[in-house]
N, C-alpha and C positions, 0 to 999 in steps of 0.2 A: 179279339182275333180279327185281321184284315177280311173283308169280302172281298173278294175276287168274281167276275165274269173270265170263263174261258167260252172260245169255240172253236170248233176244230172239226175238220175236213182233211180225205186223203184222195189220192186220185191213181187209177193205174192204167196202162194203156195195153192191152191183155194184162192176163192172169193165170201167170206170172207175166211183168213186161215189165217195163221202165214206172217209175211211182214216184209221187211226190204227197209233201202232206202242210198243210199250212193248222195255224194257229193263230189266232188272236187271246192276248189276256187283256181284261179291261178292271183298274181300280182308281174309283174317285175318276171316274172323267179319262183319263190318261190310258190309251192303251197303246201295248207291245205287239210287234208281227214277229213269228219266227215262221219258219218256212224249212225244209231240207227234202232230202230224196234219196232214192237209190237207182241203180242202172236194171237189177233184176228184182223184184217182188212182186206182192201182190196184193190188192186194194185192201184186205182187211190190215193186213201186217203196216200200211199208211195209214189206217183208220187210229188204229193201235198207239203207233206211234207218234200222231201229232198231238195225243191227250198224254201221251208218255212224258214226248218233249215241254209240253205246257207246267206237267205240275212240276216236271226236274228244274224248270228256270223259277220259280218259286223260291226266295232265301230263308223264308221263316213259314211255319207252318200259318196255314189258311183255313177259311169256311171257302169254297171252291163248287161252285155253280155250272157244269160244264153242261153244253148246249153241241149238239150234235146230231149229223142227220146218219149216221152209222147204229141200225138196231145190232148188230154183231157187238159192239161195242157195250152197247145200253146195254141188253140182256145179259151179258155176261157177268155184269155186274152186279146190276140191280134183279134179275131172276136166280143170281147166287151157283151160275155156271163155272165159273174161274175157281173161286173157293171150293166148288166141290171135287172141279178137276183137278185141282192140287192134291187134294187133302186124299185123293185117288191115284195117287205119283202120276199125276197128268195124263189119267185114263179117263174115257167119258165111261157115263153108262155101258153102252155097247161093247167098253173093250177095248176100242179103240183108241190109237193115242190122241191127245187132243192138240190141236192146230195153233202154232204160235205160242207155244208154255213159256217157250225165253218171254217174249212183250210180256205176255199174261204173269209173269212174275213179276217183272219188271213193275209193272203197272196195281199190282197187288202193294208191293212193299209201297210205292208211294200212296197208296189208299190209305197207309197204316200212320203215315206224317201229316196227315193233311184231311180233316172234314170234309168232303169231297157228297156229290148229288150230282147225278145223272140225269138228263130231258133230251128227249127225242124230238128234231124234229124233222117234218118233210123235206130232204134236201132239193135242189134245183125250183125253188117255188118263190123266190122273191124275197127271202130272208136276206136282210144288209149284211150284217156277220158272215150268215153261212157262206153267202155267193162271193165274200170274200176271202173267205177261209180256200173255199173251191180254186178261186182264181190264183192264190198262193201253190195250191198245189197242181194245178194244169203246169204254170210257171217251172216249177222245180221237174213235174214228170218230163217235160217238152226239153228241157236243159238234156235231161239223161236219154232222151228220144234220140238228138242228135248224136250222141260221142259213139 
């Protein structure tokens, strides 16, 4: 099975406000930048979907390393938040509905193709990848800042 490096960063300018989300995937040497946006969201729903966009550009399933400074992201996962709010018809705990079930699906079923590992790390701190995952998504947020 291929190893893959991902990283991935999202970015929003309020919350909700214009958002953008970068990606890097890195195999053998060789890495991919994807990048996109939207004109209304909100930073987690970017966080969400730059790891969405990453493993969906994937052709064959993977061992999938992602590195990200989004703990929304990490805990949901790896603390076993998403499966249990499914498995709740996307109620937390409390009752409440839980926030982004469309991505959190979305992002479930590709967990299900692909060996996938979650790592936190501090964003904005001199990480090469992160700050350019970051800088993918300033780009993409600032495109939809303007229209």
């Amino acid at each position: 099975m291929k190893k893959v490096e991902m990283f991935s960063d999202g970015a929003c300018s309020g919350n909700p406000g214009p958002g953008g989300w970068g990606t890097i995937l890195r195999y053998k040497g060789k890495e991919k930048e994807l990048s996109g946006g939207e004109k209304e969201t909100t930073n987690n729903r970017m966080e969400l979907t730059a790891v969405i966009e990453g493993l969906s550009a994937l052709k064959e399933r993977c061992e999938v390393s992602v590195l990200t400074d989004s703990q929304y992201v990490v805990n949901g996962i790896m603390l076993g938040w998403a499966r249990s709010w499914q498995q709740n018809g996307w109620k937390k705990k409390d009752k409440k509905p839980a926030l982004n079930s469309d991505l959190w699906q979305k992002l479930l079923e590709l967990l299900d193709e692909h060996e996938v590992t979650f790592n936190w790390i501090k964003g904005h701190d001199g990480h090469p990848e992160n700050e350019r995952c970051d800088a993918l998504a300033v780009a993409q947020r600032d495109k939809y800042s303007q229209n």
